[in-house]
C-alpha positions as YAML, in Angstrom:
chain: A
units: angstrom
residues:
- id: 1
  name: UNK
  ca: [0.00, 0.00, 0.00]
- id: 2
  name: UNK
  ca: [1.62, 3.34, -0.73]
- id: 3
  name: UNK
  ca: [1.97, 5.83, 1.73]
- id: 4
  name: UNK
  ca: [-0.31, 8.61, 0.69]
- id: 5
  name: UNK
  ca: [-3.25, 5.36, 0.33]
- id: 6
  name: UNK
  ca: [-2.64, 4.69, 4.08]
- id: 7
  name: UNK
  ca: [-2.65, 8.57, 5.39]
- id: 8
  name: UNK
  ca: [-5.59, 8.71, 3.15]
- id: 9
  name: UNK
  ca: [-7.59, 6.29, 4.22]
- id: 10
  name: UNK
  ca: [-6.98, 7.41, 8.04]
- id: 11
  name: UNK
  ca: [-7.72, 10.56, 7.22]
- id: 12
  name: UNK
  ca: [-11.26, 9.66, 5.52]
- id: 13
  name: UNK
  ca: [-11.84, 7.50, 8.33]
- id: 14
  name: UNK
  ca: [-11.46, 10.06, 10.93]
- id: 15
  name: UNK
  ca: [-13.24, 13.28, 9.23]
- id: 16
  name: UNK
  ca: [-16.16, 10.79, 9.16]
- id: 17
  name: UNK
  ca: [-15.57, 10.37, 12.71]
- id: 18
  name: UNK
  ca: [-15.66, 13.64, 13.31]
- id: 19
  name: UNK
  ca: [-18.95, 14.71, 11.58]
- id: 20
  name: UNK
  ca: [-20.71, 12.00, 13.32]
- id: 21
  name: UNK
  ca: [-19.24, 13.18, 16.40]
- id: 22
  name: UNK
  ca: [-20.30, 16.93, 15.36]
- id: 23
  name: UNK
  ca: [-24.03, 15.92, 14.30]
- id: 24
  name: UNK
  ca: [-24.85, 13.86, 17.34]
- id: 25
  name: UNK
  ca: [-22.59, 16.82, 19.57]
- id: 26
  name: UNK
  ca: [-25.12, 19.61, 17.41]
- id: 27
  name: UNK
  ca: [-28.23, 17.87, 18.31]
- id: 28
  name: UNK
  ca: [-27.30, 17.84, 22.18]
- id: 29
  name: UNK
  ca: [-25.91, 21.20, 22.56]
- id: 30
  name: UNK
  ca: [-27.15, 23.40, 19.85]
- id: 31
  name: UNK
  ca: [-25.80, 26.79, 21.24]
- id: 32
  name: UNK
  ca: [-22.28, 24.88, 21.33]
- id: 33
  name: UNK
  ca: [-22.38, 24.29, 17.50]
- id: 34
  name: UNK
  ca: [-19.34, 26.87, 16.26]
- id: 35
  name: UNK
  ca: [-17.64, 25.79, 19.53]
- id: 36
  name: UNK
  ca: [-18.11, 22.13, 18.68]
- id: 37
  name: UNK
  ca: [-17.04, 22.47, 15.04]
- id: 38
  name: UNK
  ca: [-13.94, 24.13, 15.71]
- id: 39
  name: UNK
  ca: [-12.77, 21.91, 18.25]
- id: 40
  name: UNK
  ca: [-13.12, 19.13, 16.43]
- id: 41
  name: UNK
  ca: [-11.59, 20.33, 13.05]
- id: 42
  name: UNK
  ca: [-8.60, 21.69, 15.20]
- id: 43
  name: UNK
  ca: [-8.37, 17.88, 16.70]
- id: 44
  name: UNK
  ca: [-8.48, 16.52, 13.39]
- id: 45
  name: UNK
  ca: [-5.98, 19.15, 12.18]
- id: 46
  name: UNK
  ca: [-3.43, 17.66, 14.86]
- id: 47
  name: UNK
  ca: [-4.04, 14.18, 14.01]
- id: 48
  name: UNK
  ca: [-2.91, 15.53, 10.68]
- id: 49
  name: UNK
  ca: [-0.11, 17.42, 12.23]
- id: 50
  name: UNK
  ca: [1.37, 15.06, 14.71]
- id: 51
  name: UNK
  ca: [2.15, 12.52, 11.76]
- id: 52
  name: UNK
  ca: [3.51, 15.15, 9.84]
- id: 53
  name: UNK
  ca: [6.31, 15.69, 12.44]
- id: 54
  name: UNK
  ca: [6.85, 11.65, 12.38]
- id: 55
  name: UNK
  ca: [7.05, 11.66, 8.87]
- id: 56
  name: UNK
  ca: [9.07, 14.93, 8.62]
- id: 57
  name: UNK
  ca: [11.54, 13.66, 11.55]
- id: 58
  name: UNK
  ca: [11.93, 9.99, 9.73]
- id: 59
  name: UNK
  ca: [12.85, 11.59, 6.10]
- id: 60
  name: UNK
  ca: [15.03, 14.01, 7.83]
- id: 61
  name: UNK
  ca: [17.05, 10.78, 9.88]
- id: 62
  name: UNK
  ca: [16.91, 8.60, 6.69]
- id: 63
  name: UNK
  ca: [18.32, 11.13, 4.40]
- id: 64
  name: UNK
  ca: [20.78, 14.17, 5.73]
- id: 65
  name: UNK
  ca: [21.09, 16.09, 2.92]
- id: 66
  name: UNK
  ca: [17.97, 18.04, 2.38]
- id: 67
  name: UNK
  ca: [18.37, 17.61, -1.37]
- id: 68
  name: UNK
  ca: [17.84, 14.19, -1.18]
- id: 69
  name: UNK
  ca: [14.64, 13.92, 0.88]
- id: 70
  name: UNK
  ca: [11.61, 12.80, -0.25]
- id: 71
  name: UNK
  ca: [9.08, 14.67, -1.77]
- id: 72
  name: UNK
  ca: [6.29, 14.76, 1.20]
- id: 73
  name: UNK
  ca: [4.37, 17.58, 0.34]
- id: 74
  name: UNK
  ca: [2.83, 15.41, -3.11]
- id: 75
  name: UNK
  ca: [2.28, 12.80, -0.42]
- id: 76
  name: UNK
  ca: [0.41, 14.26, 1.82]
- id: 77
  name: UNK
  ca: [-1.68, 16.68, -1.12]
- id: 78
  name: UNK
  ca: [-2.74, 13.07, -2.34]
- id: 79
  name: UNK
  ca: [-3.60, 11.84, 0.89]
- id: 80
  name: UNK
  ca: [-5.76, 14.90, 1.72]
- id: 81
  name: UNK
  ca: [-7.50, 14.45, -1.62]
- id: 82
  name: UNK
  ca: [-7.88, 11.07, -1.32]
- id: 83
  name: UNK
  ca: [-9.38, 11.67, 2.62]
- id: 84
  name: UNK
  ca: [-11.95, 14.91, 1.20]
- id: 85
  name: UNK
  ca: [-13.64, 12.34, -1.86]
- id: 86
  name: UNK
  ca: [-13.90, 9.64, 0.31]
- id: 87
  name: UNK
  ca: [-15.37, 11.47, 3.16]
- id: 88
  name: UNK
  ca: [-17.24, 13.39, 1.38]
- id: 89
  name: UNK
  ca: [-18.89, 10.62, -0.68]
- id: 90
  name: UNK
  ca: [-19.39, 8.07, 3.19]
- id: 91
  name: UNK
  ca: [-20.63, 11.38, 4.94]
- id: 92
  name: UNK
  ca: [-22.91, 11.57, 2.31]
- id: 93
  name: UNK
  ca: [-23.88, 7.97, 2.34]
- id: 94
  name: UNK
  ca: [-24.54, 7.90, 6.28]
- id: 95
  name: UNK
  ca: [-26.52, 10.90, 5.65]
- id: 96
  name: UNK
  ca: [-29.24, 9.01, 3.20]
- id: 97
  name: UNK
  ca: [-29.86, 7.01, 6.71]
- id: 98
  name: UNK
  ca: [-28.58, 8.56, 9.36]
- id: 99
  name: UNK
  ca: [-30.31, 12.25, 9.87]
- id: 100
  name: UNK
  ca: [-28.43, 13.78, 12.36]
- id: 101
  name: UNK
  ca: [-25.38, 14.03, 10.03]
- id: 102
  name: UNK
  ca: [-24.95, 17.35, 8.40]
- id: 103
  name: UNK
  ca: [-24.50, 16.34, 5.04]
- id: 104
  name: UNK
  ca: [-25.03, 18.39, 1.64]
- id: 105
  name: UNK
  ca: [-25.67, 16.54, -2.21]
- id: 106
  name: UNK
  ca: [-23.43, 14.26, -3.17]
- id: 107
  name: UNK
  ca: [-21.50, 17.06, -5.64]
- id: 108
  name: UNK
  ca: [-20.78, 19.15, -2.61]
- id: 109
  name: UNK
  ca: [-19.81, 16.45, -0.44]
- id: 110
  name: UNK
  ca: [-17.45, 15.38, -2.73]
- id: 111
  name: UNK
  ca: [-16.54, 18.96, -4.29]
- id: 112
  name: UNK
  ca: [-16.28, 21.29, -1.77]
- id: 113
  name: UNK
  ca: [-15.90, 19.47, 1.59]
- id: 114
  name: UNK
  ca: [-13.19, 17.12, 0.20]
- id: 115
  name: UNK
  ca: [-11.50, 20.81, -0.67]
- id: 116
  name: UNK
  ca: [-11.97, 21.47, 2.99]
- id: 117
  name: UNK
  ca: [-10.82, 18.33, 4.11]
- id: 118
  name: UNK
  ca: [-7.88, 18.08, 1.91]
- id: 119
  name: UNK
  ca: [-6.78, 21.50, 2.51]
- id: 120
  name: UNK
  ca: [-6.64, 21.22, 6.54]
- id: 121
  name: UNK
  ca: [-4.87, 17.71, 5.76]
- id: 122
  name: UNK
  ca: [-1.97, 19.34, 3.76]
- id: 123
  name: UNK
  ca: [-1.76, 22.44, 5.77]
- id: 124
  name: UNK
  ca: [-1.43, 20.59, 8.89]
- id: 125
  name: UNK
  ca: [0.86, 17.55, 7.55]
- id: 126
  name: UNK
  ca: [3.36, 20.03, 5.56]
- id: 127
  name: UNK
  ca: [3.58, 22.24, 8.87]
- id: 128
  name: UNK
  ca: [4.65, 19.19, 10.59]
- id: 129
  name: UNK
  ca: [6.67, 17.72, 7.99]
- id: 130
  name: UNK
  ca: [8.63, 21.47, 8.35]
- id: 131
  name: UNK
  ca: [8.67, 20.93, 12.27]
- id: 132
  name: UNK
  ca: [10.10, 17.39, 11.76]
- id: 133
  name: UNK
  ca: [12.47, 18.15, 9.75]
- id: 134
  name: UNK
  ca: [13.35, 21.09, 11.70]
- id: 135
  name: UNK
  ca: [13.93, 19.21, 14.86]
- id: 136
  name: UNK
  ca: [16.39, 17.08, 13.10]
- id: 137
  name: UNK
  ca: [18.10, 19.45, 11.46]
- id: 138
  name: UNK
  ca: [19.16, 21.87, 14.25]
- id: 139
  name: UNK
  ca: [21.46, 19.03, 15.64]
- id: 140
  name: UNK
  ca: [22.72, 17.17, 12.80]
- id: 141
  name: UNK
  ca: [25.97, 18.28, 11.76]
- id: 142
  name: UNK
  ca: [26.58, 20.27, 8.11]
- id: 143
  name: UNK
  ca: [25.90, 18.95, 5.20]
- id: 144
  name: UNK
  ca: [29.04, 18.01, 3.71]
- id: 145
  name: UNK
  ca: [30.44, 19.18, -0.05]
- id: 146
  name: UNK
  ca: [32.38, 18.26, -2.44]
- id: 147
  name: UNK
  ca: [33.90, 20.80, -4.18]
- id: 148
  name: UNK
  ca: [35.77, 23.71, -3.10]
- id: 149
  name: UNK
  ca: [33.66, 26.39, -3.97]
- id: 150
  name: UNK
  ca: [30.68, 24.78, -2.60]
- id: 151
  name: UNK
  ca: [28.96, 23.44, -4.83]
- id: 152
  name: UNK
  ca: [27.94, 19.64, -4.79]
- id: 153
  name: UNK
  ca: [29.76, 17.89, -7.68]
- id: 154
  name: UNK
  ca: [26.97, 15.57, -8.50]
- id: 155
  name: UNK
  ca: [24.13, 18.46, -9.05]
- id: 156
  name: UNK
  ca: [26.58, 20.97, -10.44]
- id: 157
  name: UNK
  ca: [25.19, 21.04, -14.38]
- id: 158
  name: UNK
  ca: [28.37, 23.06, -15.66]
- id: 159
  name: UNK
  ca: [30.56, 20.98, -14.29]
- id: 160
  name: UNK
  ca: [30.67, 17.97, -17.32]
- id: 161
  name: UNK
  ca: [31.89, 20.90, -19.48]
- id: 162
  name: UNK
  ca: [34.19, 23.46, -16.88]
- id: 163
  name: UNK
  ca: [37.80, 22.08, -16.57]
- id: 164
  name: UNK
  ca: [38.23, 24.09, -13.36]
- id: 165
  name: UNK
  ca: [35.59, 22.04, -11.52]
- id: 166
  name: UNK
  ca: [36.64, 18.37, -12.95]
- id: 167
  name: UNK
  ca: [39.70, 17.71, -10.90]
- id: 168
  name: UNK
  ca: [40.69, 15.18, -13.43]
- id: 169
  name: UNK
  ca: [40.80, 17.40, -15.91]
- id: 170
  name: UNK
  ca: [44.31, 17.74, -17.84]
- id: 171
  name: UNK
  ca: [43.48, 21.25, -19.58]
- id: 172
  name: UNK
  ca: [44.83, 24.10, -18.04]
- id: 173
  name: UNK
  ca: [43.44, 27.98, -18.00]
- id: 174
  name: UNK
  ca: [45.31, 30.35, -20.28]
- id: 175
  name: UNK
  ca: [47.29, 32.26, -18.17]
- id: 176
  name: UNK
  ca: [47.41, 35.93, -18.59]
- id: 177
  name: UNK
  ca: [50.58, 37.44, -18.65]
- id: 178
  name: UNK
  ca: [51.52, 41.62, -18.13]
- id: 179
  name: UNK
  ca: [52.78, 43.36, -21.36]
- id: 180
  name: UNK
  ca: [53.52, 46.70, -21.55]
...
């Protein structure tokens, strides 16, 4: 299973959670209702958050050099889409049977809430994917190079054709000499 399948799935699972929580919680207390929906977006937003620092902290132990980490922001954008459709589309499902879920037609449920859901998903992931790395990165010692002039001999794209950064190169520079 690929890893934005797995975060997606969790997620959908758990923003259904959460509007069954917030429909039965609305029903209860109905003067509590912005209260209620904020607190449990903000939960679900640190669900989202608290695996973004795992994930963030992992990449950042696995691989040192930031320019060889992986690429979690797709990741976690696919997982977030992949949470707001299927959501969406169960919230909306539950709803045909269920009444005390606040659920719109099935092309809002899986339009506009799934652009909610996947948008506090990323937001929340990618801020802890930053922290993560972050909290790896303040102790780990510098990257090293491998030139002299700092820049990394592998990702240097002048350096197949500049004699001065090949240091097997047998061409020397002209040297300019003083004539007067």
């Amino acid at each position: 299973m690929s890893k934005w399948l797995l975060r997606g799935l969790v997620f959908a699972a758990l923003m259904v959670v959460v509007r069954l929580l917030q429909g039965a919680l609305i029903n209860a207390f109905d003067t509590w209702a912005l209260t209620i929906s904020a607190t449990l977006v903000v939960l679900f937003a640190i669900g989202a958050l608290i695996w973004g620092v795992s994930d963030g902290r992992a990449d950042a132990t696995a691989n040192p050099d930031p320019d060889r980490r992986g690429d979690l922001a797709m990741t976690w954008l696919l997982a977030g889409l992949f949470a707001g459709v299927v959501s969406g589309l169960v919230a909306w499902f539950i709803s045909l049977f269920y009444d005390n879920l606040y659920a719109e037609a099935v092309v809002n449920e899986v339009t506009t809430f799934a652009a909610f859901t996947a948008l506090v998903v990323f937001v929340a992931a990618i801020a802890g994917v930053a922290l993560g790395r972050y909290l790896v990165d303040r102790n780990a010692p510098p990257v090293v190079r491998h030139s002299a002039d700092g820049e990394r001999a592998d990702t240097d794209v002048f350096a197949a054709v500049n004699p001065d950064h090949d240091p097997n190169a047998t061409a020397t520079a002209p040297v300019a000499t003083d004539r007067a």
